[in-house]
PDB file of N, CA, C and O in Angstrom:
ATOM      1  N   UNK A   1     -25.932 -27.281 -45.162  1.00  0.00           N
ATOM      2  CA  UNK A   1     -26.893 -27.227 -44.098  1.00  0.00           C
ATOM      3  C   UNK A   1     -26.142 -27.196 -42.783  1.00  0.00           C
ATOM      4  O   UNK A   1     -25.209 -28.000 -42.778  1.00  0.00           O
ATOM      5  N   UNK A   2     -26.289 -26.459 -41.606  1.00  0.00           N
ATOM      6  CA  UNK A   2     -26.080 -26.294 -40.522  1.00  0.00           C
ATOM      7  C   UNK A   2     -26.942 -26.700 -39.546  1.00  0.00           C
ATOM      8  O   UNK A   2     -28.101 -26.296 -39.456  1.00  0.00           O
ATOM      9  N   UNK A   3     -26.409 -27.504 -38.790  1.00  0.00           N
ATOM     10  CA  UNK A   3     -27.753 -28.003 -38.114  1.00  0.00           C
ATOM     11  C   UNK A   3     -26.956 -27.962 -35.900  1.00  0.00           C
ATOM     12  O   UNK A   3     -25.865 -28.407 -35.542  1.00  0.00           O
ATOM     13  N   UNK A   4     -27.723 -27.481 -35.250  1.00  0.00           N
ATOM     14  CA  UNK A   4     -27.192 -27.587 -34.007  1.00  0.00           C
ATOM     15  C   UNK A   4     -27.536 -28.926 -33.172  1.00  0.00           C
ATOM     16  O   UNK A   4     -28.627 -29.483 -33.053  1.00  0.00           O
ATOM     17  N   UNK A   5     -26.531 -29.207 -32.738  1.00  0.00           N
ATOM     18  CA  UNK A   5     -26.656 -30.516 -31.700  1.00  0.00           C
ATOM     19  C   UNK A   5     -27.080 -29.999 -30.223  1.00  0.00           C
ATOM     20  O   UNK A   5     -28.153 -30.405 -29.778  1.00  0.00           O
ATOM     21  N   UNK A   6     -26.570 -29.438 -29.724  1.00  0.00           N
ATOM     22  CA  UNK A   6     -26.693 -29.096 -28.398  1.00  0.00           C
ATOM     23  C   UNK A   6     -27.806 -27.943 -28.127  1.00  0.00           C
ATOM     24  O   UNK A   6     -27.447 -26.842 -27.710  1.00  0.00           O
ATOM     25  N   UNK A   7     -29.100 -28.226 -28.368  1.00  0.00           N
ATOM     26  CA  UNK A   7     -30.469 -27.785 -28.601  1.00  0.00           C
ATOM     27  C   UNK A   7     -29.789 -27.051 -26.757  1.00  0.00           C
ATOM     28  O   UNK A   7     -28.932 -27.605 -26.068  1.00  0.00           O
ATOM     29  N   UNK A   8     -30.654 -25.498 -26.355  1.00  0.00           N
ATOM     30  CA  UNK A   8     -30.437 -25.230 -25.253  1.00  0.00           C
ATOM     31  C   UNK A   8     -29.578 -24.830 -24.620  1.00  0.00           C
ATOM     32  O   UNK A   8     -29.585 -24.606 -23.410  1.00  0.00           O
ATOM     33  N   UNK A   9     -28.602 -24.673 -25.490  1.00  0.00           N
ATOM     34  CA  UNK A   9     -27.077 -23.998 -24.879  1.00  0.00           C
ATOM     35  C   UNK A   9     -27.898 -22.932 -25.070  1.00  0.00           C
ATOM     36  O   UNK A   9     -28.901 -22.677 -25.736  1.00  0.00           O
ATOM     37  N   UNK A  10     -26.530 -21.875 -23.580  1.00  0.00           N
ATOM     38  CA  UNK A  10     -26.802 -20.466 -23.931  1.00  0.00           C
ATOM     39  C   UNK A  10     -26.482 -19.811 -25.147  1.00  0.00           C
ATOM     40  O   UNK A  10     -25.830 -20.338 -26.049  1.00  0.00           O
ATOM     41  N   UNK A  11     -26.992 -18.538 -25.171  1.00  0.00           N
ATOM     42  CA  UNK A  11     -26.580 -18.009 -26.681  1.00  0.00           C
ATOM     43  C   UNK A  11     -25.038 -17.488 -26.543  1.00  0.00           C
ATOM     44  O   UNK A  11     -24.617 -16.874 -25.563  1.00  0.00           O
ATOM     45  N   UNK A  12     -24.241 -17.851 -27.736  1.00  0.00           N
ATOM     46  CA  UNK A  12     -22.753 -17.422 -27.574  1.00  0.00           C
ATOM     47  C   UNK A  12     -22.169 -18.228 -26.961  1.00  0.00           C
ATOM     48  O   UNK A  12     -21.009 -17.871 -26.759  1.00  0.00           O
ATOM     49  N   UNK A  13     -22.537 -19.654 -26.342  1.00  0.00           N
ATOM     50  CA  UNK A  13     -21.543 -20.497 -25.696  1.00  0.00           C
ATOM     51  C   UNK A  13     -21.376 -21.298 -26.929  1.00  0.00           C
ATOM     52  O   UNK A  13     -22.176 -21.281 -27.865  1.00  0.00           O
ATOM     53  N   UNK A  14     -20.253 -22.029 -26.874  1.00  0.00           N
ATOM     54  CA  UNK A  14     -19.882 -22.991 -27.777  1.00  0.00           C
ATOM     55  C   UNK A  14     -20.313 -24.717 -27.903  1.00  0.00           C
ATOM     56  O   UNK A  14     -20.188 -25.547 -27.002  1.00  0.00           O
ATOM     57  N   UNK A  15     -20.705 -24.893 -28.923  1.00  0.00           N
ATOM     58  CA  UNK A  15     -21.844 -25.883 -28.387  1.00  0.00           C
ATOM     59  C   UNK A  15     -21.110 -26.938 -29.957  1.00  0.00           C
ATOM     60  O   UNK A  15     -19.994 -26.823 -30.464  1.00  0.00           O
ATOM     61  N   UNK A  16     -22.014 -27.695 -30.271  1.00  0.00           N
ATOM     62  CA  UNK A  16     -21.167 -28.876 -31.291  1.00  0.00           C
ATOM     63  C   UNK A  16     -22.838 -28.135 -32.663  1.00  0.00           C
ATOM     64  O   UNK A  16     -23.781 -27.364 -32.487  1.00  0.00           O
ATOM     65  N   UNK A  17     -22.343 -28.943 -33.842  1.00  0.00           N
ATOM     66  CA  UNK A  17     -22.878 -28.461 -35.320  1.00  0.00           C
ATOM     67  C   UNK A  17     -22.481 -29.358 -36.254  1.00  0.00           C
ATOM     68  O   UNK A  17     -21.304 -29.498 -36.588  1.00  0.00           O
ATOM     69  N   UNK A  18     -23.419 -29.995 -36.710  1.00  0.00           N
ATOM     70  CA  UNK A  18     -23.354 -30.479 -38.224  1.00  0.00           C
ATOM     71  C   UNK A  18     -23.225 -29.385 -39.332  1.00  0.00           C
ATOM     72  O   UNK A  18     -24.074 -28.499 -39.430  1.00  0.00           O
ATOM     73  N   UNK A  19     -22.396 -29.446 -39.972  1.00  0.00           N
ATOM     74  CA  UNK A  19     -22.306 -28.691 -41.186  1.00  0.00           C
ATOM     75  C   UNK A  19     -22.393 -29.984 -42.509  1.00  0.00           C
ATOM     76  O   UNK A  19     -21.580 -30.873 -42.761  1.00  0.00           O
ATOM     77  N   UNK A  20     -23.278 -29.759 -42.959  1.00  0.00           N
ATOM     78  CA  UNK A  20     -23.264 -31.135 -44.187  1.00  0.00           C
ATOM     79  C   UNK A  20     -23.438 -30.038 -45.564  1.00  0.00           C
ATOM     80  O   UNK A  20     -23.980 -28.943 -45.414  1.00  0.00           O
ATOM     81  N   UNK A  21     -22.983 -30.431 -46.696  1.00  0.00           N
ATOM     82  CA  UNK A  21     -23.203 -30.550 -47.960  1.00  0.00           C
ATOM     83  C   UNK A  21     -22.436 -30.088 -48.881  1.00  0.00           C
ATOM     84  O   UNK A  21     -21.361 -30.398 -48.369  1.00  0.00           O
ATOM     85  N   UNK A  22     -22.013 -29.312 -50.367  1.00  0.00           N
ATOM     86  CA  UNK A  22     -20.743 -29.604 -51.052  1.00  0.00           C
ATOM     87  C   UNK A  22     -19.933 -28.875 -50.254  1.00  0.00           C
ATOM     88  O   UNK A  22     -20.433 -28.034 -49.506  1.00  0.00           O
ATOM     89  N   UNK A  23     -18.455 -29.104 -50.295  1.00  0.00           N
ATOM     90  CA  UNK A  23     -17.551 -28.687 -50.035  1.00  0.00           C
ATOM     91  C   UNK A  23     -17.612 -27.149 -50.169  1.00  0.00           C
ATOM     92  O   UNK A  23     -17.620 -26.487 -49.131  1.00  0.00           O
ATOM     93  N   UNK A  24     -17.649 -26.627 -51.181  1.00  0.00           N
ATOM     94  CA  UNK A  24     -17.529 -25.292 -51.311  1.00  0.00           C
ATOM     95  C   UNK A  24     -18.755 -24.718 -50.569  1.00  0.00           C
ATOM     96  O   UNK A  24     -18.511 -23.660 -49.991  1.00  0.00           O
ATOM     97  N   UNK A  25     -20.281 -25.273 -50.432  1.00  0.00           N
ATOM     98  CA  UNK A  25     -20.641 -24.238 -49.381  1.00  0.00           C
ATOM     99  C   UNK A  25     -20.145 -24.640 -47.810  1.00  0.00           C
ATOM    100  O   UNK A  25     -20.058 -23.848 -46.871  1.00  0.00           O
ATOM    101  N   UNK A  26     -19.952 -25.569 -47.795  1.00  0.00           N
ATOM    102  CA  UNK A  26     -19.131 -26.128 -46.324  1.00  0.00           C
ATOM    103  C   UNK A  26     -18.469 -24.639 -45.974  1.00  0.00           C
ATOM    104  O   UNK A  26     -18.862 -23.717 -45.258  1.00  0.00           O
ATOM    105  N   UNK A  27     -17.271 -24.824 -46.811  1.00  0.00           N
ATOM    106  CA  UNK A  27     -16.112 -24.057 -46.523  1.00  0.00           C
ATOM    107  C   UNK A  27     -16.753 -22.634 -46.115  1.00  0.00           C
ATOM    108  O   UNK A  27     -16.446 -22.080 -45.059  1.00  0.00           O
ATOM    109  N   UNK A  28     -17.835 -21.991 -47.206  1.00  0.00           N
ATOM    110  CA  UNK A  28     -18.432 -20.883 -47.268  1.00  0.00           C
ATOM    111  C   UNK A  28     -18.310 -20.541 -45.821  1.00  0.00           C
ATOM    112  O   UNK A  28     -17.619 -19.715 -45.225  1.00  0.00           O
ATOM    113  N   UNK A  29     -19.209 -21.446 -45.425  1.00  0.00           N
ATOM    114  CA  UNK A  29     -20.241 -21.989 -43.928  1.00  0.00           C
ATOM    115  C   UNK A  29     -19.013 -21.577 -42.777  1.00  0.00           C
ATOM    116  O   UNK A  29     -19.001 -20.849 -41.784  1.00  0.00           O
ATOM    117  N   UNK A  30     -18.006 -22.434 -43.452  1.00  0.00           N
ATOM    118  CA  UNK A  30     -17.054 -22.264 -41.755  1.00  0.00           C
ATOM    119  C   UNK A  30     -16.114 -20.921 -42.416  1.00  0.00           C
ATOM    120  O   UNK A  30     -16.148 -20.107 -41.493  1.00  0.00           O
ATOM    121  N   UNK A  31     -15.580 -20.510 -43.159  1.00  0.00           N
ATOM    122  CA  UNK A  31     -15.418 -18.340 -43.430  1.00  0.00           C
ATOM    123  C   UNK A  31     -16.583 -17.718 -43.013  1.00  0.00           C
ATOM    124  O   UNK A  31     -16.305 -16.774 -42.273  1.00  0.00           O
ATOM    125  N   UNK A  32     -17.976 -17.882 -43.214  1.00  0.00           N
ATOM    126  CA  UNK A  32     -18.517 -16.762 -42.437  1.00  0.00           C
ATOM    127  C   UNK A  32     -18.569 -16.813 -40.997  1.00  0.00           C
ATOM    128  O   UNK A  32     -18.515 -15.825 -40.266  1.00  0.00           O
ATOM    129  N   UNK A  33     -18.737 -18.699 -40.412  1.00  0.00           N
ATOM    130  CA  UNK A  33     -18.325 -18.085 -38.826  1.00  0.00           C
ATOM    131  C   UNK A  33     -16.951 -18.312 -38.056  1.00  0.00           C
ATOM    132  O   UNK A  33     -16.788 -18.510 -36.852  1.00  0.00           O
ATOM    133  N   UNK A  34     -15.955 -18.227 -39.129  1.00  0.00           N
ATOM    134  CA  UNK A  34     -14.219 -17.511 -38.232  1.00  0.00           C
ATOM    135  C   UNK A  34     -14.838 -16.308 -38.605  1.00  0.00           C
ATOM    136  O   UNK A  34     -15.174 -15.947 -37.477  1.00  0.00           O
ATOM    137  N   UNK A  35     -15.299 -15.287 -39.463  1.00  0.00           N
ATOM    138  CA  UNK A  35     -15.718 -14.136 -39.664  1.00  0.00           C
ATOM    139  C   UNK A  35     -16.499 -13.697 -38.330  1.00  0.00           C
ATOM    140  O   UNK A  35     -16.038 -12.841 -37.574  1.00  0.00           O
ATOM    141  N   UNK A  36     -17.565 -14.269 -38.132  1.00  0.00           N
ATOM    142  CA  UNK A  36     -18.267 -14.083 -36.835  1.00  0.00           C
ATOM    143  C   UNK A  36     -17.425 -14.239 -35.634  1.00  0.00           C
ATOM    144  O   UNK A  36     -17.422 -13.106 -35.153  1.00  0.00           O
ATOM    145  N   UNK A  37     -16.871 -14.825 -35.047  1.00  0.00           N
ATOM    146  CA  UNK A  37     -16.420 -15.543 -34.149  1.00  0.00           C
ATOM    147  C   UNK A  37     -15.064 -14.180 -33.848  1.00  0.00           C
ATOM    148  O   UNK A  37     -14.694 -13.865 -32.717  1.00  0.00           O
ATOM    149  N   UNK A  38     -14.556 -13.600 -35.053  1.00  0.00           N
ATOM    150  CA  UNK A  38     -13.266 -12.342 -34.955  1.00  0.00           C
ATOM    151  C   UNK A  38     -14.124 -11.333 -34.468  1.00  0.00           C
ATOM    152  O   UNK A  38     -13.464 -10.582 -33.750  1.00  0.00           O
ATOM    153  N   UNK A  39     -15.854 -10.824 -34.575  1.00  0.00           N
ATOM    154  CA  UNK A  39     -16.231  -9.640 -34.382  1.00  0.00           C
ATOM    155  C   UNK A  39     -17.084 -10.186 -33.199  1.00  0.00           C
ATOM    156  O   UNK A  39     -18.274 -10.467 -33.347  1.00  0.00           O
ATOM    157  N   UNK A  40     -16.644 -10.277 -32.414  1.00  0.00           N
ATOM    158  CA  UNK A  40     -18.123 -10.609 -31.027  1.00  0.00           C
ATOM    159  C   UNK A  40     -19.286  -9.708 -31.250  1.00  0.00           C
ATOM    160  O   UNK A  40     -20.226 -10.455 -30.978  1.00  0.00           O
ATOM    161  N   UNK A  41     -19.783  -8.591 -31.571  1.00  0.00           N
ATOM    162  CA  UNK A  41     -20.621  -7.949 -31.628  1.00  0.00           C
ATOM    163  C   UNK A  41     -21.685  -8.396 -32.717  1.00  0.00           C
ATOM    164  O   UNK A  41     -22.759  -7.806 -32.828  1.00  0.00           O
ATOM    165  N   UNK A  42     -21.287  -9.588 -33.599  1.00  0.00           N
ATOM    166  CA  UNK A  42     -21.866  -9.822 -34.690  1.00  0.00           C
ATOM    167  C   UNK A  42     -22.721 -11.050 -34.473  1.00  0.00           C
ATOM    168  O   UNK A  42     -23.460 -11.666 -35.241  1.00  0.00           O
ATOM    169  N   UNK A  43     -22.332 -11.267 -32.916  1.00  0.00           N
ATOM    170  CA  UNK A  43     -23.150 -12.281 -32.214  1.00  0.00           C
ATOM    171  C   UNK A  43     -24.142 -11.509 -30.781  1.00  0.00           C
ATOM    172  O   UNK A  43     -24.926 -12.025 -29.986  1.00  0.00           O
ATOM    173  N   UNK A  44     -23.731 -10.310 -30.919  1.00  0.00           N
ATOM    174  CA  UNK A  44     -24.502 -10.087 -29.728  1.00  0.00           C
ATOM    175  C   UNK A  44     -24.114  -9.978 -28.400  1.00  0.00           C
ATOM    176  O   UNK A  44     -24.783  -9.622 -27.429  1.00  0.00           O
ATOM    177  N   UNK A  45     -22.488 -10.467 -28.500  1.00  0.00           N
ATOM    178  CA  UNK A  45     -22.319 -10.840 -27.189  1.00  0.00           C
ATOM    179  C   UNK A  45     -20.882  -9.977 -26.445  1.00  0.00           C
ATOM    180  O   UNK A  45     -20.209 -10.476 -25.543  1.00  0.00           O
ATOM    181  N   UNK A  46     -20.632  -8.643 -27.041  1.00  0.00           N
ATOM    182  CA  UNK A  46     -19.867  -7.839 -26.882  1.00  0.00           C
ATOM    183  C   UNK A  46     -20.164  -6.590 -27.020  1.00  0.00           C
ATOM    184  O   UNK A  46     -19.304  -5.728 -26.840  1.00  0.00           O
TER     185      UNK A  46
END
């Protein structure tokens, strides 16, 4: 589960996130966004 803390940030600023539950989708969770985070366009913001 992914959950955002900082309700109201702009979109694409860097803000804080709970990531909770097994390890392996954790990990999943944080490879798809270094994945995101390498293509700016995959956020919208390039």
């Amino acid at each position: 589960m992914v959950r955002g803390i900082e309700i109201g940030m702009p979109r694409g600023s860097s803000g804080r996130m709970v990531i909770s539950g097994r390890l392996a989708d954790v990990c999943a969770e944080l490879d798809r966004l270094a994945a995101l985070e390498g293509n700016p366009r995959s956020l919208g913001i390039g």
